[in-house]
C-alpha positions as CSV (number, residue, x, y, z in Angstrom):
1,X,27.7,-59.4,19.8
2,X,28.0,-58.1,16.1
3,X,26.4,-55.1,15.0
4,X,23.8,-55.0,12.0
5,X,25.3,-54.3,8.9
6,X,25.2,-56.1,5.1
7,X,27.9,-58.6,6.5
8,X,25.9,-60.2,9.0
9,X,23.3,-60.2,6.8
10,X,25.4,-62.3,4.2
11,X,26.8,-64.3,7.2
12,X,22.9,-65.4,7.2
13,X,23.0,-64.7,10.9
14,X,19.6,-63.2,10.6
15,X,16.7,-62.8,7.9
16,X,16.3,-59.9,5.4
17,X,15.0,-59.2,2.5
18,X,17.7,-57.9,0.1
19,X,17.6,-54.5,-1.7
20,X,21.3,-53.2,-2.6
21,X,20.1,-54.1,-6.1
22,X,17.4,-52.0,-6.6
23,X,17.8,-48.7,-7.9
24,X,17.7,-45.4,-6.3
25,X,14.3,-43.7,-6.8
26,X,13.7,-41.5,-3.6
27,X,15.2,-38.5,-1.7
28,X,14.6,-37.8,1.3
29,X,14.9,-34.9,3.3
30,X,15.5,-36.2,7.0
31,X,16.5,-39.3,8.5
32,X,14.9,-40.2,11.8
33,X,12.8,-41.9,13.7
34,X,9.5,-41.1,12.4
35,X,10.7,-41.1,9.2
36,X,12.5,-44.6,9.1
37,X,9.6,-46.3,11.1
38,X,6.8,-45.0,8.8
39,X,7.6,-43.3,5.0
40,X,10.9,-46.2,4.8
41,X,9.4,-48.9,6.4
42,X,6.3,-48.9,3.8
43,X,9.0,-48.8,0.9
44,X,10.3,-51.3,2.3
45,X,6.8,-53.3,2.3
46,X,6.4,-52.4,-0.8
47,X,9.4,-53.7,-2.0
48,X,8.9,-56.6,-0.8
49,X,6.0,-57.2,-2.7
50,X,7.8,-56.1,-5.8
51,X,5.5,-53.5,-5.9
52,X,7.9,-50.4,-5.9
53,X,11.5,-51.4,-6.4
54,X,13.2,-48.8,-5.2
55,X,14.9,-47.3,-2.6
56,X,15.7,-43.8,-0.6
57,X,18.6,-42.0,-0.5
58,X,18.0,-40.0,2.8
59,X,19.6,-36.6,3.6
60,X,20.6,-35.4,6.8
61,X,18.5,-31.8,7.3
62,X,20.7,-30.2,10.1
63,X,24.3,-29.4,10.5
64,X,24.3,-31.7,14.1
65,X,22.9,-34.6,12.9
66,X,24.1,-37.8,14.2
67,X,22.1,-40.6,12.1
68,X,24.0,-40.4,8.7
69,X,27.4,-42.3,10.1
70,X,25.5,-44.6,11.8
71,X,23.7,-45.7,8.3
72,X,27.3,-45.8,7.0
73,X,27.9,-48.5,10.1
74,X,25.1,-50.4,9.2
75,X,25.2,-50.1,5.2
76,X,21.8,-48.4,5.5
77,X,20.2,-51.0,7.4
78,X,17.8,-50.8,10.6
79,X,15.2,-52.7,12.9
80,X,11.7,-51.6,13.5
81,X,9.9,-53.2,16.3
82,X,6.3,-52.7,16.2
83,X,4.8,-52.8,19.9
84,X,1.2,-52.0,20.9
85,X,-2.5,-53.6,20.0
86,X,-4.2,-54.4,17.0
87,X,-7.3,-55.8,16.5
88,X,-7.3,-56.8,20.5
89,X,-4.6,-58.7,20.0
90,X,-0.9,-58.1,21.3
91,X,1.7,-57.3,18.3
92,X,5.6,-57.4,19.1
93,X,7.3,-58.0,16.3
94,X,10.9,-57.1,14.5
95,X,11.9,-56.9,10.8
96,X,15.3,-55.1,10.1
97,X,14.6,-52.9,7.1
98,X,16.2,-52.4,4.1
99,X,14.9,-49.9,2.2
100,X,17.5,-46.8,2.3
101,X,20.4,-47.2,0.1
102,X,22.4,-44.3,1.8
103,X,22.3,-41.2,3.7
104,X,24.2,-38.1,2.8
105,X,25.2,-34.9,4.8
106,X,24.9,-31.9,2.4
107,X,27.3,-29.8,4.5
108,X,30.1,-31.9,4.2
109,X,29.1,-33.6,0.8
110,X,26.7,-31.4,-1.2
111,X,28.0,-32.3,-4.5
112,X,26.8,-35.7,-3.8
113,X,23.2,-34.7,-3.0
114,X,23.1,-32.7,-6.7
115,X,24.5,-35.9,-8.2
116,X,21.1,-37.5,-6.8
117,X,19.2,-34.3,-8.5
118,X,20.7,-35.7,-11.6
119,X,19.5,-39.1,-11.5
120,X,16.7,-39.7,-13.6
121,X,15.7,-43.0,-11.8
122,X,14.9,-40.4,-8.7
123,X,11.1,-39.8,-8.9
124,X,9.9,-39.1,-5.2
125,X,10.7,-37.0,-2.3
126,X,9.8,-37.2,0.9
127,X,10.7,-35.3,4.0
128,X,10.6,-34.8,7.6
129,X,12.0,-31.7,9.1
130,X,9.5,-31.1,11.8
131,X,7.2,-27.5,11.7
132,X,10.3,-25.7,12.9
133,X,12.2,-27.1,9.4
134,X,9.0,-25.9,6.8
135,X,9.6,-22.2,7.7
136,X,11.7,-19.4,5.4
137,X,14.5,-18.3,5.8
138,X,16.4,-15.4,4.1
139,X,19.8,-17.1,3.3
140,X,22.2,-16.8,0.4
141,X,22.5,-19.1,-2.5
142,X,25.1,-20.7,-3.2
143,X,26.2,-23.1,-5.6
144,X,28.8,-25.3,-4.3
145,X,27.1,-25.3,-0.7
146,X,24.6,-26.5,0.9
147,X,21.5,-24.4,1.9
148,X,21.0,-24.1,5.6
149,X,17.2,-24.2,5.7
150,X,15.5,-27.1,4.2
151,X,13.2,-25.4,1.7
152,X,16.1,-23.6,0.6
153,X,17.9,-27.2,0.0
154,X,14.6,-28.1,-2.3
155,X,15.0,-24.9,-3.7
156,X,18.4,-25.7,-4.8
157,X,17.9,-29.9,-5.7
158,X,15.0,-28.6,-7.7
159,X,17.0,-26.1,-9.8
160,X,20.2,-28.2,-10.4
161,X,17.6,-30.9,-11.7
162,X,15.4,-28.5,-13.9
163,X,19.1,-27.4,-15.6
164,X,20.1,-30.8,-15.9
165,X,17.2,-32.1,-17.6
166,X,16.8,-28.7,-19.8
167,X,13.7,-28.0,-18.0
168,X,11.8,-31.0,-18.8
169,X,8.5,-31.7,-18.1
170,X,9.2,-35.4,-17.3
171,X,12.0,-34.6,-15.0
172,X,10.0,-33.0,-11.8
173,X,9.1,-34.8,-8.8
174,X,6.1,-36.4,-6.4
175,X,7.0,-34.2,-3.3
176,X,5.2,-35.3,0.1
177,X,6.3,-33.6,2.9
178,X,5.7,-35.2,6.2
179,X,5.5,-32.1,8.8
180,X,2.9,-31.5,10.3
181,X,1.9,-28.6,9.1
182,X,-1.4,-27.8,7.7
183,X,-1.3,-28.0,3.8
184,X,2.2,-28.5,4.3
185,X,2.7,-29.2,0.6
186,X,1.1,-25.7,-0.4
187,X,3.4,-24.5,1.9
188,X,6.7,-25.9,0.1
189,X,5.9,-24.8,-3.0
190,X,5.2,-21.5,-1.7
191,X,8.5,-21.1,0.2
192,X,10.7,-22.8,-3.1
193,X,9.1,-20.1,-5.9
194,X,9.7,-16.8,-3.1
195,X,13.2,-18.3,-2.2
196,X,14.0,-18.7,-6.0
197,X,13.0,-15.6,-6.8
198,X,15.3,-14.2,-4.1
199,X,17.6,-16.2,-5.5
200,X,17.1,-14.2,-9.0
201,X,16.7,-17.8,-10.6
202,X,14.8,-17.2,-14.4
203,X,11.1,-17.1,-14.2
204,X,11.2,-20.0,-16.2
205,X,12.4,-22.6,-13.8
206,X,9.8,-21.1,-11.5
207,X,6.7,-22.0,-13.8
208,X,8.3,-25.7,-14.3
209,X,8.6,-26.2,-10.3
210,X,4.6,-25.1,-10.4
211,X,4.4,-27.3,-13.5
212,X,6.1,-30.0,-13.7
213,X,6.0,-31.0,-10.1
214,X,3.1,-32.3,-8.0
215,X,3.1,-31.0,-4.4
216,X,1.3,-33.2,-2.2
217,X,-1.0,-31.8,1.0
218,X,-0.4,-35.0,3.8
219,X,-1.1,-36.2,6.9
220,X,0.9,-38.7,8.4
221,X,0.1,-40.7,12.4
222,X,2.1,-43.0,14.3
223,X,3.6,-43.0,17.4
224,X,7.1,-44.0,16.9
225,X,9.2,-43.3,20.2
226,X,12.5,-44.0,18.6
227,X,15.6,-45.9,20.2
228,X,15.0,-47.8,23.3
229,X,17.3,-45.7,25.7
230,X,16.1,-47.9,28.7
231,X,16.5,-51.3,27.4
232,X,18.3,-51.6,24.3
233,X,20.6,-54.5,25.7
234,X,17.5,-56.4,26.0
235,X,16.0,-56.1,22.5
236,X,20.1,-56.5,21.2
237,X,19.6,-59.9,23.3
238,X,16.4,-60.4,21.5
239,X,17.6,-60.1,18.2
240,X,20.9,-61.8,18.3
241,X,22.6,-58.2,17.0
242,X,23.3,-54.7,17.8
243,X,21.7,-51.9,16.1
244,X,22.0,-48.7,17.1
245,X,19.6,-47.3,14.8
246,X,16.6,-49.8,16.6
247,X,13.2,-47.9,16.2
248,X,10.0,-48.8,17.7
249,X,6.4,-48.0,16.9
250,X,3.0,-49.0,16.9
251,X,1.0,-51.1,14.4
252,X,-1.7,-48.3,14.0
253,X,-0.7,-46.0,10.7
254,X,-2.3,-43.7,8.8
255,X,-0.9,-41.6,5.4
256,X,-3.3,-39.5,4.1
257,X,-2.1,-37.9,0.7
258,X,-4.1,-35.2,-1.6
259,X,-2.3,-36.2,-4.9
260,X,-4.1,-37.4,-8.4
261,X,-4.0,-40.9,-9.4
262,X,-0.7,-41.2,-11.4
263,X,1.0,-40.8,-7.8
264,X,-1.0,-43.5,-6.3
265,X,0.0,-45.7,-9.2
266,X,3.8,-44.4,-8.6
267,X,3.2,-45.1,-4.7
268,X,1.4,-48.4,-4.9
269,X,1.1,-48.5,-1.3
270,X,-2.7,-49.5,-0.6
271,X,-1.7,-52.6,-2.6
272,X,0.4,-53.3,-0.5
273,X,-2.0,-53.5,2.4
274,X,-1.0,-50.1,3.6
275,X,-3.6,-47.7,5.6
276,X,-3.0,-44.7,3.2
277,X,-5.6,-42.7,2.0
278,X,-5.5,-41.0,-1.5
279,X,-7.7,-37.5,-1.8
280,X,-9.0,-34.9,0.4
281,X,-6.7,-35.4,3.6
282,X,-9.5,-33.2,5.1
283,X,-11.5,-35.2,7.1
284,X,-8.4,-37.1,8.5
285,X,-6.7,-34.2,10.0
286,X,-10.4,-33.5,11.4
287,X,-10.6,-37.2,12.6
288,X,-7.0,-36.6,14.1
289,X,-6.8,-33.4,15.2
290,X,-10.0,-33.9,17.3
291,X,-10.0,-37.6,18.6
292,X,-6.5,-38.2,18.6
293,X,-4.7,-34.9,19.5
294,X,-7.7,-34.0,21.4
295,X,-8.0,-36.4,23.2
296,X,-4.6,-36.4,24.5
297,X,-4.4,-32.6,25.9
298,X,-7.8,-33.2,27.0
299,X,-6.2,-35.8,29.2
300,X,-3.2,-35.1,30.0
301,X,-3.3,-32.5,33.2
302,X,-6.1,-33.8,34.6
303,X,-4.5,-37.4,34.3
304,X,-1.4,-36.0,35.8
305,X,-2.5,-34.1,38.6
306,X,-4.4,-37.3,39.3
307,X,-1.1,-38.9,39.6
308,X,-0.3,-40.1,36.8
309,X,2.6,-40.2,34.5
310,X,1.8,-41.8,31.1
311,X,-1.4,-42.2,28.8
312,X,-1.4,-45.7,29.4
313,X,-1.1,-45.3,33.5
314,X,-4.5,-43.3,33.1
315,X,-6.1,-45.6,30.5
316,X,-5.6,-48.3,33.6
317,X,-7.3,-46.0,36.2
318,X,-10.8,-46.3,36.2
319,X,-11.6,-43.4,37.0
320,X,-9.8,-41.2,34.5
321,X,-10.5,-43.9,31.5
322,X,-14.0,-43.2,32.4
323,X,-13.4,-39.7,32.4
324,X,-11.5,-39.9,28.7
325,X,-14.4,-42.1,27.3
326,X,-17.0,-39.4,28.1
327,X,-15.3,-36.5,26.6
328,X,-14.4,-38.6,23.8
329,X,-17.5,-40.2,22.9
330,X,-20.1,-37.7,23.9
331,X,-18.8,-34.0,23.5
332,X,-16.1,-34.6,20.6
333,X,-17.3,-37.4,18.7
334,X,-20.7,-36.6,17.8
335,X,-19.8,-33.0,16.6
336,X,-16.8,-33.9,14.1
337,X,-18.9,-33.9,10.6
338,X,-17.1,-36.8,9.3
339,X,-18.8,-40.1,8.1
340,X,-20.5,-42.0,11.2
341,X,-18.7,-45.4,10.4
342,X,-15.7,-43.4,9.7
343,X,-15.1,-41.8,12.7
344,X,-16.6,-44.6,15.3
345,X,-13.8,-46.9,13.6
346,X,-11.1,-44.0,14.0
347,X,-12.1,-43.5,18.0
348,X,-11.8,-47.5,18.9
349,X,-8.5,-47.0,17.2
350,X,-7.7,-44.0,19.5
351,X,-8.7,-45.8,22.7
352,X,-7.0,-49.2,21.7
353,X,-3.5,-47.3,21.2
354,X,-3.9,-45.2,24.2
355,X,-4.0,-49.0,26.1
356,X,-0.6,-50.0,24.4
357,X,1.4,-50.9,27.0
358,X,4.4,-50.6,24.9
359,X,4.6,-46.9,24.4
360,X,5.8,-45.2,27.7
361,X,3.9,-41.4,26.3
362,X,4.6,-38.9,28.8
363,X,1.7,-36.7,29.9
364,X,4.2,-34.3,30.4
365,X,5.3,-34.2,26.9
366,X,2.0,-33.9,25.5
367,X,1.8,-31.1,28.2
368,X,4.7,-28.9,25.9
369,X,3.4,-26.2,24.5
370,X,-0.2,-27.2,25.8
371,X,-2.1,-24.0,25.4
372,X,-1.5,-23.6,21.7
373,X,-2.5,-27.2,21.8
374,X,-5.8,-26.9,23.1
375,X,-6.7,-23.4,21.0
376,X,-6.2,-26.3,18.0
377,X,-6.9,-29.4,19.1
378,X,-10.3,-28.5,21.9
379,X,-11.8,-25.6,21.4
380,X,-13.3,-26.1,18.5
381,X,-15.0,-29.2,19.5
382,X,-15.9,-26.9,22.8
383,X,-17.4,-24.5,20.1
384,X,-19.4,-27.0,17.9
385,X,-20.4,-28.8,21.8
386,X,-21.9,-25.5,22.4
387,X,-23.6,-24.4,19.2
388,X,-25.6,-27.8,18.7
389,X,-26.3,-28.4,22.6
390,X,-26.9,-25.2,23.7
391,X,-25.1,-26.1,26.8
392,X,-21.5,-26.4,28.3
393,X,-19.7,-29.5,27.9
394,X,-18.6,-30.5,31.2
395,X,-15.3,-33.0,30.0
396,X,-13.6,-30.1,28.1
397,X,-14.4,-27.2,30.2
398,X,-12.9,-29.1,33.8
399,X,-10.1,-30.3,31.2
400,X,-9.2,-26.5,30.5
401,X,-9.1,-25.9,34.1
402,X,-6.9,-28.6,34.6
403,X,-4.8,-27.1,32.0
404,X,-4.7,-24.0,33.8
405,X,-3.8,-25.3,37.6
406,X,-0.8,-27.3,35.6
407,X,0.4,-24.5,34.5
408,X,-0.1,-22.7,38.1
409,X,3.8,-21.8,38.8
410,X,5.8,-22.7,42.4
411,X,8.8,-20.8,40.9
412,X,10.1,-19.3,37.2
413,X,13.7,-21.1,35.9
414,X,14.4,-18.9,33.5
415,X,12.2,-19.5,30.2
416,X,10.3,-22.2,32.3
417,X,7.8,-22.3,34.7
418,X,7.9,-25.1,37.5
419,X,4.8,-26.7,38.5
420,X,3.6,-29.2,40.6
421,X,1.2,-31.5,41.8
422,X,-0.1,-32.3,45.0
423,X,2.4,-35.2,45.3
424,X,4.9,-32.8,45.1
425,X,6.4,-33.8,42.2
426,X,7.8,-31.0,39.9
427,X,7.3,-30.7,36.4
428,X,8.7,-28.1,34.1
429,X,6.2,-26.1,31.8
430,X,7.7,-25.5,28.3
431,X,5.6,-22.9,26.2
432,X,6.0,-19.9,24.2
433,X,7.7,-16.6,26.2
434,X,4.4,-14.7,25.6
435,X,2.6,-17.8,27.4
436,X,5.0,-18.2,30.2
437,X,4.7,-14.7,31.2
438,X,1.1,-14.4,31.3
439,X,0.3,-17.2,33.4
440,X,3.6,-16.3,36.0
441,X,2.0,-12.9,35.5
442,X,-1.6,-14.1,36.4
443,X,-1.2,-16.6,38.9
444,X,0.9,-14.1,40.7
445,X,-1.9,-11.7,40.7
446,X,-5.1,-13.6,41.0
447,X,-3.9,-17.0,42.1
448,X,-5.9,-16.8,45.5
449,X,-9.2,-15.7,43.1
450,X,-10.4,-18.1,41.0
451,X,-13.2,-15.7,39.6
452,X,-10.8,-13.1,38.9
453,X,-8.1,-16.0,37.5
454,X,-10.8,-17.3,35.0
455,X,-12.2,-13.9,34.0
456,X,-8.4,-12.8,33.2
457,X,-7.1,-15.5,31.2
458,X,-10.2,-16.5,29.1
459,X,-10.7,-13.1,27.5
460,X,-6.7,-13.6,26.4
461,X,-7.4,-13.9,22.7
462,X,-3.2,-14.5,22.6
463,X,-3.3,-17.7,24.4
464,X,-6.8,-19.1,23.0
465,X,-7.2,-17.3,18.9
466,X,-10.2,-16.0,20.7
467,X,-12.1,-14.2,23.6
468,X,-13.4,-16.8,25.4
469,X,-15.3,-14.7,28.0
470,X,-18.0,-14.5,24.9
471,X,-19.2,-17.8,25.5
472,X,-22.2,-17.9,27.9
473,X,-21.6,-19.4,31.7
474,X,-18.0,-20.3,30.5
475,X,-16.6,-17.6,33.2
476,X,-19.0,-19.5,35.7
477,X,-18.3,-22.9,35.1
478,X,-14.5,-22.8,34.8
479,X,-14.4,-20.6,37.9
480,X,-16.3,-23.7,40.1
481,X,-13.7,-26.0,38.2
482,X,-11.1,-24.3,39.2
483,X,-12.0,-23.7,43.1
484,X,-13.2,-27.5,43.1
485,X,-9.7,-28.7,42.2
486,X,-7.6,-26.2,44.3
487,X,-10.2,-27.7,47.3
488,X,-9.9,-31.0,46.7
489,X,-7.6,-32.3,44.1
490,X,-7.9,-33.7,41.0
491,X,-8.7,-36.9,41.5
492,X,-11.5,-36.2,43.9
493,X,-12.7,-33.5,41.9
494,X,-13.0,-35.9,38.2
495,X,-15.0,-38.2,40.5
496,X,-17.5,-35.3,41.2
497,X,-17.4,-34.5,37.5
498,X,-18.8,-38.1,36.4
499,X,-20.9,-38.2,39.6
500,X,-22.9,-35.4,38.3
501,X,-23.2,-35.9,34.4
């Protein structure tokens, strides 16, 4: 069986809409999964559609990257299969996209990247570098090598451009970086002007990056799991060609950009047909962080200590769909101050990906890092439940002590805990050191004492951004959640839970 490339493509083995002629007009900082199934793939609708006409030049953001020879193989070319729901309706269905001209490593070929800096055709960068890539880092400049951090690489395309171009206005950029990271644009330009003047580059270039390019605040959401590790040779059978870059997502997307409307015109990608939202990305990340993302660690131990392994195992449960539905629509929905016909629409969408029976989402990967998680994503619809009801809300509350009993320890493993469930299957808790230790620290202490355990580890402002212990009958309440499940289980005790509300 061949593998994709531009020759099987001209062999006419298999369809595809042809790009090479188009000209370079994006860099991209990062070149993986998320990336290629949701910033390339639009270009590559738009394109389509002759609506763009461009394409990305994509550059690899870590020394160990492994995706930049594989575009080599395949001359830039890749399948996205989009798996889930949509409108009720079952959606499998593959398009090999054709959008990214080339990919780059800076660390072997940096003077190619500042020969893309020089291209006036290039308009547009994107990036995704994950939060751990849109941090600073004190580093050296240098002008033949490539930055190690990605702002520092900005940093470093952006000033090579601004002396190319003589510092003209019409030379900066539309940057939308993809992390998710809240005001993540702010955030870049931030880190670009205090590494630049690290770097002791002239005050001037420092006022055109501020002028003369437009940083754009985003918020991006889809679910793309990536290469199908488990059964590729079926999808390669599928398709009638290998491709080792294969990415699958879900239908559902949403790009929420704060930009003005010159880079809506540039990005033409609601005409396209594209869910992207130009303006305030407020009220999305709201919509997101609390339906979505809450929804999920509200979930996920008490689904798992149930017995389940993925979010669509506990969507087909009765019991615990029942159990997500409630907190969902009756202590977070009706407190997020969003539009009513907004935020109804956004929570069918929630619950109709959760059923996708395509994506195999681990509860214990949304479990990683799960107490910072839920100081984000939870309390603060816990908070708002509180202040407008003047009551507890059940859902969240036994959803925190779930949280708690899944982090309850069987043994340390170094910077792990090991948990597990009454099964007795183990799972590994992954969280920061500071977590780790107070939980192996306080389930040492007052694991027999649930009274003592909930009085201990709500008032841990570290673990929660606040003292919990100051919200009335919360000590209470999670102290019977916790006993309940230690008695009985999890399962048992969520059927108590809707029993009684």
């Amino acid at each position: 069986m061949k593998q994709l490339s531009k020759g099987l493509i001209e062999e006419s083995k298999v369809e595809c809409f042809r790009a090479e002629h188009l000209p370079e007009k994006v860099v991209q900082f990062g070149e993986g999964n998320f990336l290629r199934g949701f910033v390339d793939w639009m270009i590559h609708q738009m394109n389509k559609q002759q609506l763009f006409n461009g394409r990305v030049v994509a550059i690899q953001p870590t020394p160990h990257g492994k995706v930049v020879p594989k575009l080599k193989e395949q001359d830039g070319l890749y399948t996205f299969v989009m798996r889930g729901v949509e409108g009720g309706q079952p959606v499998d269905k593959s398009e090999i996209i054709s959008s990214i001209a080339r990919g780059i490593n800076p660390y072997t070929d940096w003077q190619e990247v500042l020969e893309v800096a020089e291209n006036p055709a290039i308009e547009v960068m994107f990036s995704n570098t994950t939060e751990a890539g849109l941090i600073y880092m004190q580093e050296e400049y240098h002008q033949e090598g490539s930055p190690l951090s990605f702002p520092g690489k900005v940093t470093a395309f952006l000033y090579h451009r601004y002396n190319v171009f003589k510092g003209a206005d019409d030379a900066g950029l539309l940057i939308i970086p993809c992390e998710l990271v809240e005001d993540n644009g702010t955030v870049l330009k931030e880190l670009v002007i205090r590494i630049a003047r690290e770097w002791g580059f002239p005050e001037d270039f420092m006022q055109w990056v501020a002028r003369a390019n437009q940083f754009c605040n985003s918020l991006v959401d889809r679910i793309v799991t990536g290469f199908p590790k488990e059964n590729s040779d079926a999808f390669f059978e599928r398709l009638g060609y290998q491709d080792v870059l294969l990415t699958v997502g879900e239908p559902y997307h949403l790009f929420a950009v704060e930009a003005d409307s010159a880079a809506a015109g540039l990005l033409p990608f609601t005409k396209a047909g594209l869910n992207v939202k130009w303006g305030d990305s407020t009220i999305y990340r709201d919509l997101k962080v609390r339906l979505l993302n809450g929804a999920h660690t509200m979930m996920f131990a008490a689904s798992y200590l149930a017995g389940r392994d993925t979010v669509f195992e506990a969507m087909r449960d009765q019991t615990l769909l029942k159990y997500v539905e409630k907190g969902m629509k009756e202590e977070i929905l009706p407190y997020v101050e969003v539009e009513e016909q907004e935020k109804q629409s956004f929570a069918a969408s929630v619950l109709e990906r959760f059923h996708n029976p395509y994506t195999r989402h681990m509860l214990t990967d949304i479990g990683m890092n799960a107490v910072y998680k839920f100081q984000v994503r939870v309390i603060p619809s816990l908070i708002a439940y509180v202040k407008h009801e003047g009551a507890l809300p059940r859902v969240l509350v036994f959803s925190l002590a779930a949280l708690i009993i899944y982090y309850r320890p069987v043994r340390r493993e170094g910077d792990f805990l090991i948990g597990s469930r009454q099964q007795g299957e183990e799972h590994v808790i992954r969280d920061h050191d500071h977590v780790i230790d107070c939980f192996h620290e306080t389930w040492a202490r007052y694991g027999e004492d649930p009274a003592e355990l909930a009085e201990v580890l709500l008032q841990q402002r570290e673990l929660w951004g606040m003292n919990l212990l100051t919200i009335d009958g919360l000590k209470e309440a999670l102290q019977q959640e916790l006993a309940d499940i230690l008695q009985y289980g999890a399962r048992r005790s969520v059927k108590q839970l809707l029993m009684d509300v």
